[in-house]
C-alpha positions, -999 to 999 in steps of 0.1 A, spaced: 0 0 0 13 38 -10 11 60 19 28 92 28 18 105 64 37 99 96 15 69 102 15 48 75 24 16 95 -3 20 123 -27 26 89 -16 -3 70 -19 -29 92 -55 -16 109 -67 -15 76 -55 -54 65 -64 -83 77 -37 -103 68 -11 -99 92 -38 -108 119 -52 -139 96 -13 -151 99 -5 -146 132 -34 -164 136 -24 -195 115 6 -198 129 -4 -191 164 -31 -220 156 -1 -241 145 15 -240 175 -10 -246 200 -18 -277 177 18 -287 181 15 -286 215 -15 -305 218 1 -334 195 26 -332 218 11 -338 246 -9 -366 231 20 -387 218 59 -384 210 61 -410 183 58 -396 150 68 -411 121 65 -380 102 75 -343 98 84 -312 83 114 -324 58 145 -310 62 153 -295 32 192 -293 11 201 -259 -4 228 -249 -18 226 -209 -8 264 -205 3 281 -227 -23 280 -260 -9 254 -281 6 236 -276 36 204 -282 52 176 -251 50 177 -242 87 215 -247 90 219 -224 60 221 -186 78 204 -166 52 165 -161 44 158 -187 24 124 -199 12 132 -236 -6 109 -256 -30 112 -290 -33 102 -309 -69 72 -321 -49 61 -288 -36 67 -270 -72 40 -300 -86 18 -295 -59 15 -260 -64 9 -261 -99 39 -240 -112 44 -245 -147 64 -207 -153 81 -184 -132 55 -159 -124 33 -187 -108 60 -181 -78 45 -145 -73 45 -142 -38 49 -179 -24 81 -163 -3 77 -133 19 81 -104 -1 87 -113 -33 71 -106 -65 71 -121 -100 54 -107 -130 56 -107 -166 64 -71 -181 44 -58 -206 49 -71 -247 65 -106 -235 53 -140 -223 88 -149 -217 109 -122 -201 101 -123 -165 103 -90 -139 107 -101 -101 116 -78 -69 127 -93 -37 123 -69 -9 109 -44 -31 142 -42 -55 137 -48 -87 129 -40 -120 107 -48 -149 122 -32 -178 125 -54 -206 158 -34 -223 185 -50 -228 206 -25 -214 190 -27 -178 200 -52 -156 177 -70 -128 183 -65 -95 171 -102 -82 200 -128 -98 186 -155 -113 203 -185 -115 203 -223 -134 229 -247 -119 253 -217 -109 251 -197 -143 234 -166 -143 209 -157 -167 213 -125 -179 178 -125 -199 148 -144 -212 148 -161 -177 107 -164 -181 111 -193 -205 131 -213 -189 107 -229 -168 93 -244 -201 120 -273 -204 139 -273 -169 133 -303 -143 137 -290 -113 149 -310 -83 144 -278 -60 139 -238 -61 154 -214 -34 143 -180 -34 170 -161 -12 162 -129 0 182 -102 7 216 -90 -11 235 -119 -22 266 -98 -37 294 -121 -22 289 -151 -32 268 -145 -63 277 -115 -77 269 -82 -87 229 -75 -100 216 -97 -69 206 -66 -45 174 -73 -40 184 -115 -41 187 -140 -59 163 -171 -76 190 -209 -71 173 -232 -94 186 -267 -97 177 -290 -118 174 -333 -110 207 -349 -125 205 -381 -145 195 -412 -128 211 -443 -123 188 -469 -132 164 -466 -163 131 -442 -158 102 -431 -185 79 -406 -177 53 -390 -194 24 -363 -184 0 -346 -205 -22 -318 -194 -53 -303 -207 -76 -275 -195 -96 -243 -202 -90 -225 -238 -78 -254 -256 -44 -259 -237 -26 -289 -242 10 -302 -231 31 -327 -231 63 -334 -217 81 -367 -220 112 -376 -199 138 -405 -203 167 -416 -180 193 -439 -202 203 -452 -169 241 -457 -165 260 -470 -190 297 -477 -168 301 -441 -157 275 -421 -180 244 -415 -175 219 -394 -196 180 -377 -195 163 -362 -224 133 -342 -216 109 -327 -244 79 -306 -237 56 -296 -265 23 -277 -260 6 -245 -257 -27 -226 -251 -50 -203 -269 -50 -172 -241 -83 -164 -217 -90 -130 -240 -104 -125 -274 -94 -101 -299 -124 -85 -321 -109 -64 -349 -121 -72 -380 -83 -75 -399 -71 -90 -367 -38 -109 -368 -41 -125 -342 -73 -135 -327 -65 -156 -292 -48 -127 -270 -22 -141 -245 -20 -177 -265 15 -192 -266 30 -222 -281 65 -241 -269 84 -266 -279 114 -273 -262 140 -299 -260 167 -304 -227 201 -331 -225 217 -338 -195 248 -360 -197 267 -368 -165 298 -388 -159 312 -400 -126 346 -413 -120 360 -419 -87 369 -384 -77 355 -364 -104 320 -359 -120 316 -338 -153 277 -325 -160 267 -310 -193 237 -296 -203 217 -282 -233 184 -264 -238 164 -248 -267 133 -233 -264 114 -228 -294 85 -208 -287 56 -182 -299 33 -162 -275 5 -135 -282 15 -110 -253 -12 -106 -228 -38 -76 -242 -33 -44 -228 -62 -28 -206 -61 15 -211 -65 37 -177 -60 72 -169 -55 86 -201 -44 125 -191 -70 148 -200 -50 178 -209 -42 154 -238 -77 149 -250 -88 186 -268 -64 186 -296 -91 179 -328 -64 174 -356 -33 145 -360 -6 153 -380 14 123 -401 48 133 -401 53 112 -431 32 128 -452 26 163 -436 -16 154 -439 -36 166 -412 -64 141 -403 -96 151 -381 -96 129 -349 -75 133 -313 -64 94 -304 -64 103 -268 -95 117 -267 -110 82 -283 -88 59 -258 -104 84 -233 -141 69 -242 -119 32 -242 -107 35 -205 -113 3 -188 -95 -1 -156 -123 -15 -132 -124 -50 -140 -107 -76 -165 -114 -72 -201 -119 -103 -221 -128 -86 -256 -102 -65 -271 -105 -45 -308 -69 -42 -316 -53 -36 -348 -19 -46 -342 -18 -73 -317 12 -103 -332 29 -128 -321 68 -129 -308 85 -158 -318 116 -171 -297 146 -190 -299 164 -197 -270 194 -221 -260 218 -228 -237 250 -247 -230 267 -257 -196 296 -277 -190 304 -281 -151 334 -302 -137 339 -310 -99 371 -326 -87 380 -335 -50 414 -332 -52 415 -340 -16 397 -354 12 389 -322 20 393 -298 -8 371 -294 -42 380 -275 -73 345 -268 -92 343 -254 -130 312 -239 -144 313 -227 -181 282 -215 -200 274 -197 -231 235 -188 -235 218 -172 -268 187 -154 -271 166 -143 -304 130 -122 -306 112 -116 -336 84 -93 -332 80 -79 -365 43 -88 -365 38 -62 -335 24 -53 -304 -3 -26 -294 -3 -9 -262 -33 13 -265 -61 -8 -260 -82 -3 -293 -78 3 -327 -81 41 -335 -88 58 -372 -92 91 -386 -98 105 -419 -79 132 -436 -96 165 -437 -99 164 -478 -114 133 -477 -88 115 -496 -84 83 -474 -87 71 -435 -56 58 -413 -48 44 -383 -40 66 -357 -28 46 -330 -12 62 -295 15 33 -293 22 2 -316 56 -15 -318 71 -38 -335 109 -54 -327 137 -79 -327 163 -87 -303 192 -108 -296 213 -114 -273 244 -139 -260 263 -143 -235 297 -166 -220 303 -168 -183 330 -189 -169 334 -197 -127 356 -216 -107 353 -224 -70 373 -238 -45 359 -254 -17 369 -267 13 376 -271 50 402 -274 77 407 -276 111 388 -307 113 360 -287 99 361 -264 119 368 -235 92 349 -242 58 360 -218 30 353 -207 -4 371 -193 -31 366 -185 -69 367 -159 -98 343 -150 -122 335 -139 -156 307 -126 -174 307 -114 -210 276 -103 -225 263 -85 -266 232 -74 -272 213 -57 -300 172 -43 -300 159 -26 -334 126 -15 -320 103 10 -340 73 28 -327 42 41 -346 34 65 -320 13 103 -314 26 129 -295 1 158 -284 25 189 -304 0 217 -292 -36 224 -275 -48 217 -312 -26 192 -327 -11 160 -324 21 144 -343 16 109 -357 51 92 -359 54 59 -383 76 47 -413 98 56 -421 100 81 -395 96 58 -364 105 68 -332 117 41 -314 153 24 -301 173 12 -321 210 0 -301 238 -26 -294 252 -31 -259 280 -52 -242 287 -59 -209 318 -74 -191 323 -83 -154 354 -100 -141 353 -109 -101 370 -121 -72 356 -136 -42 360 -158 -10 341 -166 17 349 -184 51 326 -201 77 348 -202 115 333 -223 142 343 -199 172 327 -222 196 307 -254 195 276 -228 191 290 -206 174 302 -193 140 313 -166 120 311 -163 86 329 -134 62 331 -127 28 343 -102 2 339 -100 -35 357 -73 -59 338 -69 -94 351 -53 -124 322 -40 -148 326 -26 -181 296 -10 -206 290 1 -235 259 14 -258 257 19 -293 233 43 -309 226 26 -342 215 51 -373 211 20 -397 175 18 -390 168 50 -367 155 81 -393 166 103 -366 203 96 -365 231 101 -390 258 83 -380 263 56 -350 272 71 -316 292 48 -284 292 58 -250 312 31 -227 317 32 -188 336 11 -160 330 9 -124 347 -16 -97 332 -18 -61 344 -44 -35 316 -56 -14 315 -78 24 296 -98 45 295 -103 81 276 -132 96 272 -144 133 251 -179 137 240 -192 169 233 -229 171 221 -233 204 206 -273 189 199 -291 157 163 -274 164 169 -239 172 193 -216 150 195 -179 160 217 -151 133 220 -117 125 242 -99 97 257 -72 79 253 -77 39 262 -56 7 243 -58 -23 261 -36 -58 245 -32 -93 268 -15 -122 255 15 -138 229 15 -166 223 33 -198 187 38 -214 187 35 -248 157 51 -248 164 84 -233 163 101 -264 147 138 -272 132 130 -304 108 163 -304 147 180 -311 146 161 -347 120 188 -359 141 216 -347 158 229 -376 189 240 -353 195 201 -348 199 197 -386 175 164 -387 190 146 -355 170 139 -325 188 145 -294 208 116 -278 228 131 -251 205 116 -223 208 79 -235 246 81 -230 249 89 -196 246 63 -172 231 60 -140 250 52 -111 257 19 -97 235 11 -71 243 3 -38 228 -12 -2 239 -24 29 216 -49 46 213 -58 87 194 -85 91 186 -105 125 167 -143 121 154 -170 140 153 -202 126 136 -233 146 124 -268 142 100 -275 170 79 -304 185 101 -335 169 100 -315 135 65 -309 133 67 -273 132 90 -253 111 92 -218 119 116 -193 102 116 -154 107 135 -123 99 135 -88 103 158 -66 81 169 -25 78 182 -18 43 201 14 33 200 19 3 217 43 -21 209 50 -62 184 25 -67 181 25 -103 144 35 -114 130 38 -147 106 67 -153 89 89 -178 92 125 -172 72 156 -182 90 160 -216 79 119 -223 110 108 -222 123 75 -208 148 72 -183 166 53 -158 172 73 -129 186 73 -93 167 76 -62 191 88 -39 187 77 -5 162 51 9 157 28 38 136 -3 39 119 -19 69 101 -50 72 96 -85 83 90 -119 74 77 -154 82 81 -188 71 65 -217 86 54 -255 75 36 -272 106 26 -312 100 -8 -309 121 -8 -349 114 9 -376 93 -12 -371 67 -23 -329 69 3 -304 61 1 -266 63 29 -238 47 26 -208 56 44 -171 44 40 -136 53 60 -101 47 64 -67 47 82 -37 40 83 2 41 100 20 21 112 55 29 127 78 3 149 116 5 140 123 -27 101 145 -25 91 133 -62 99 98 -54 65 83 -34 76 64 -4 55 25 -5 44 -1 21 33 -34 11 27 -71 27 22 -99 10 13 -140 24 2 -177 11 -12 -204 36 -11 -241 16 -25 -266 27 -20 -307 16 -39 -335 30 -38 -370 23 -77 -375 24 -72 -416 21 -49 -443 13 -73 -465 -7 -61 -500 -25 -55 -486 -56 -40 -451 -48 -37 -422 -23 -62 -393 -25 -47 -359 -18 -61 -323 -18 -36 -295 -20 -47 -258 -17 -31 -225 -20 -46 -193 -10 -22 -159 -21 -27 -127 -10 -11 -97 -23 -13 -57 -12 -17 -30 -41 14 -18 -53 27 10 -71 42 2 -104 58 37 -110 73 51 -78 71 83 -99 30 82 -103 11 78 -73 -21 70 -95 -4 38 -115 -17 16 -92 -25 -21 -87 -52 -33 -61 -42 -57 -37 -62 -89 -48 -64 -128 -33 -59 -160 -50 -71 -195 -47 -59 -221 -65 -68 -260 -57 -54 -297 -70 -70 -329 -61 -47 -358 -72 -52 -395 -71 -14 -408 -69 6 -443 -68 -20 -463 -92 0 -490 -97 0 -505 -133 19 -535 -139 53 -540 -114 75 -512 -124 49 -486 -136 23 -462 -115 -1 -436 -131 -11 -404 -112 -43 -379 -118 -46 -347 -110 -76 -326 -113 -64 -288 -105 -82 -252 -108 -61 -219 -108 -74 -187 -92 -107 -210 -91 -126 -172 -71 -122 -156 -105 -105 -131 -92 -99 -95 -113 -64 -88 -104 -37 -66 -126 -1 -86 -129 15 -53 -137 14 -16 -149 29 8 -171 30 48 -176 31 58 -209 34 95 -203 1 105 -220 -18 76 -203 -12 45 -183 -16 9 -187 -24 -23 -170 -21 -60 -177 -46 -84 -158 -44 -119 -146 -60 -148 -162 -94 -152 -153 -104 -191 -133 -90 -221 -152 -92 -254 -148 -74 -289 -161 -65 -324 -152 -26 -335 -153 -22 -372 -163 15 -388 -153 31 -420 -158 61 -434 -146 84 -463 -154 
């Protein structure tokens, strides 16, 4: 929730119910624990203890002193996550979304740092990362292909140990290596408009020391909105087809194992439709659109027509657009990791990637809600006159290489890590707009071919780092753990005039920064069950240039000689910076029945990087200055019985800024899951699993207080009928599952525009059955 009085907190949490619903759960939770308790202390069951890998190496969740929220491959079915942005708030403040244009780019904050701008240029704050390689883009489409042995969302800045661009966290996915013995598997799925998948998994089994898994998923959807237009390219909105192909190799001698891995995703997607709201009225009285092409004035005011097309109450699920394509991707990937224990005690770990990316949306994407025309004052023909269409490709690649050394001595009394990084990245976006810009109280300027504006750029990006890390047992309860990392970043854009109108020749800006960052840690183990820490943590982020600060309105100044302004675009904004304390309490209670894991955290924050549009329409990234977040958070999983499980989350922050244009934000968010084995019958196990999300509004610009999304709630439900055994070997499982089965109206994400704002919904209630087998 945005509030700016002296009593925002008291405000917030009077008016929500959800930090009381919580406290309740858990408090509920714990008295139950205590009554089980009481009752019996034989039980063969409990909340799992959980593996992560969050400082390198292997640990268990609630030995592991960070804020970690883990998902096992169980847990991810369970919850019916099929993408990225089905994660959206399962972990205390955290949000996933997918930006505006894209079905598979992916936005996420952790601890309200972030960022959803799709530019290539712009870096995320929140690190996301597949079996230690960082993806520098097109992260949403992974999910598509990936088997995933386990998810950890760690919150907080991670810039130690994983690197620069992790200041809000990071996202540690890891996928299930290649089995031993030989396994088929096969699931289809099928549910509300027309979707269909399939995804077929095979495990060679070993062959002396090899062993291999091919995965293939093919499959797709037609979208939950309908486009009207009569010339309509595409008529699903939000549709998407995939087909995607993953080989994992793995070979194990005695002291060495060498994994490799490669992915393609092949996919198309019809971008979720655009819903129009507060379109500025100063915008609206101009009666006359000028095509700069042409010079042809044309009777009719764009804005004044989305005006009468505002729709920001409720979810739209009939559009009339007149540009709405498809984006077709090609993504792939290549990892080669090598782990040797040179030693009893001591591990030398090589991780080399190289990752390529390719858009083509040439068929184009419309952003103002409605298909617009006007006809020329002589009567000589009628056009389109649309606020904002684009159309685009992109692509991208990138080669990391890591290597880590691990180890201990002392007995194992001092655990250590070492390595050194690199990170090479090229980029290039030709992006054209067909766009009107209000010129006067009385006229507005339509831009298109083949005078566009739009960006049109190449970028590159190198980071080099150094890093080590050790873990000191001081006492048999207590630990100390350190760390430093130095990062070398390097920048460049290009400003490319071979398909920008408004340029004549290529410009290059190029920028390097270098910032060591440290850790401090103190752990407390006072038993297996009870884990108390509290740290000091720094978080960096290299400067940024926007492309797309450009002053285009300069091209019709004959003083500029035909050349649109480009001085903005190549100055960067400053690295960003915070400092995290953090104190936590991490405890397994009642013989494991009760997991309960809490933090509470001050950041200070310097030059968050924000992108913005300004009073001259102009897109930039900007910094904030000085800010300070506060907030808390709860994790907790609580086996009432041997057969009923409950997982619960909750958190919030408040976020205070210096700068008086920037709006200071609170927001909480929470899920409560439930799983309960209704029966063990002859011929299978009965389980219900439930998931109920809630989610507080949030500001989508910190710039424009009235870009707002409402906070909304979230049900989602799966009945599955598990372990039908067919034949010896082989067992078939059925789920039946609904998503956001309420219907709820909820918006995913916004966008300011400058002369009006935007807002993408959530789908409406869907509903399928999963069918697996297993050999």
């Amino acid at each position: 929730m945005n509030i700016n009085d002296n009593n925002k907190l008291a405000s917030n949490i009077r008016i929500k119910p959800l930090a009381f619903a919580v406290a309740c759960a858990i408090s509920g939770q714990v008295l139950a624990a205590e009554e089980q308790a009481a009752v019996t202390e034989d039980h063969s069951k409990g909340v799992e203890r959980i593996s992560v890998t969050a400082q390198k190496r292997v640990s268990t969740l609630q030995e592991t002193p960070i804020a970690i929220t883990a998902f096992n491959a169980e847990s991810l079915e369970n919850r019916g996550i099929e993408n990225i942005s089905d994660v959206n708030s399962l972990s205390p403040n955290l949000q996933v979304f997918a930006p505006i244009g894209s079905a598979f780019n992916v936005g996420m904050n952790i601890r309200g740092l972030g960022t959803a701008e799709p530019s290539l240029a712009i870096d995320p704050k929140v690190g996301i990362y597949l079996d230690g390689v960082y993806l520098a883009r097109n992260a949403g489409a992974i999910f598509n292909i990936v088997d995933l042995e386990r998810m950890e969302v760690l919150r907080g800045p991670q810039g130690t140990l994983w690197g620069k661009n992790t200041t809000g966290g990071a996202l540690n996915l890891v996928t299930t290596k290649p089995s031993d013995d030989f396994e088929f598997k096969q699931k289809f799925t099928v549910g509300s408009n027309n979707e269909f998948n399939s995804t077929t998994s095979i495990d060679t089994g070993a062959f002396g020391n090899l062993t291999a898994r091919l995965t293939y998923m093919t499959g797709g959807h037609d979208g939950w909105a309908t486009n009207t237009f009569a010339g309509a390219k595409e008529k699903d909105l939000g549709a998407e087809e995939v087909d995607a192909v993953r080989v994992a190799l793995r070979y194990a001698g005695e002291t060495f194992t060498v994994d490799y891995s490669y992915d393609n995703t092949d996919g198309s997607s019809v971008s979720i439709p655009v819903q129009i709201s507060n379109v500025r009225p100063q915008f609206t009285n101009a009666s006359t659109t000028v095509n700069v092409a042409t010079g042809k004035p044309y009777a009719g005011n764009v804005f004044a027509m989305m005006a009468a097309n505002e729709h920001d109450s409720s979810r739209q699920t009939e559009f009339e657009l007149d540009n709405q394509g498809r984006e077709y991707v090609d993504i792939e990937g290549h990892n080669l990791t090598f782990e040797w224990d040179f030693s009893d005690n001591h591990t030398l770990k090589s991780i080399s990637s190289y990752r390529s990316y390719d858009s083509d949306l040439n068929e184009g994407a419309d952003t103002d809600g409605g298909a617009y025309f006007a006809t020329a004052y002589d009567n000589s023909d009628t056009i389109a006159i649309p606020a904002f269409h684009y159309t685009g490709t992109k692509s991208q690649n990138q080669t990391s290489q890591e290597f880590q050394l691990l180890g201990e001595f002392l007995g194992g009394d001092l655990k250590y890590v070492a390595g050194y990084y690199y990170f090479t990245e090229e980029g290039e976006e030709d992006n054209p707009w067909s766009i009107s810009i209000p010129a006067s109280a009385t006229a507005n300027l339509l831009f298109t071919d083949p005078l566009p504006w739009g960006t049109f750029y190449s970028v590159t990006a190198d980071s080099t780092a150094l890093f080590f890390n050790v873990d000191y047992k001081l006492t048999d309860e207590l630990n100390v753990v350190a760390g430093i990392r130095y990062t070398e970043d390097e920048r460049s854009l290009t400003q490319r005039a071979a398909n920008d109108a408004m340029l004549r020749e290529d410009i290059t800006a190029k920028e390097d920064w270098s910032k060591t960052v440290g850790s401090l840690l103190f752990n407390y183990v006072f038993d297996q069950n009870l884990t108390v820490y509290t740290s000091i943590s720094q978080g960096y982020a290299a400067g940024v240039y926007n492309p797309g600060a450009v002053e285009r309105f300069a091209y019709l100044d004959p003083a500029n000689q035909g050349q649109a302004n480009y001085e903005g675009s190549l100055t960067p904004a400053d690295p960003e910076d915070t400092t995290a304390y953090e104190f936590g309490v991490k405890a397994m209670l009642f013989e494991d029945r009760l997991m309960l894991n809490s933090a509470v955290f001050l950041n200070d924050n310097t030059n968050l990087q924000k992108t913005v549009i300004g009073q001259d329409r102009v897109r930039r990234s900007i910094n904030t200055g000085k800010s300070k977040s506060i907030g808390f958070e709860v994790d907790a999983n609580f086996a009432a019985t041997d057969s009923l499980f409950f997982t619960a989350s909750f958190g919030y922050i408040d976020t205070d800024y210096s700068e008086d244009d920037i709006s200071d934000t609170s927001n909480y968010s929470a899920s409560l899951a439930m799983s309960w084995t209704i029966a063990e019958l002859e011929f299978g196990d009965l389980t219900l699993h439930t998931d109920y999300v809630m989610v507080d509004e949030f500001q989508y610009n910190l710039t424009d207080p009235s870009l707002i999304g409402d906070s909304y709630e979230l049900l989602n439900a799966r009945l599955t009928l598990s372990d039908i055994q067919v034949g010896d070997r082989s067992s078939l499982k059925v789920s039946l599952w609904g998503k956001n089965i309420a219907d709820e109206d909820y918006v995913v994400h916004g966008a300011n525009f400058g002369m009006y704002n935007a807002q993408t919904y959530g789908a409406p209630a869907t509903y399928g059955v999963d069918v697996s087998f297993e050999f």
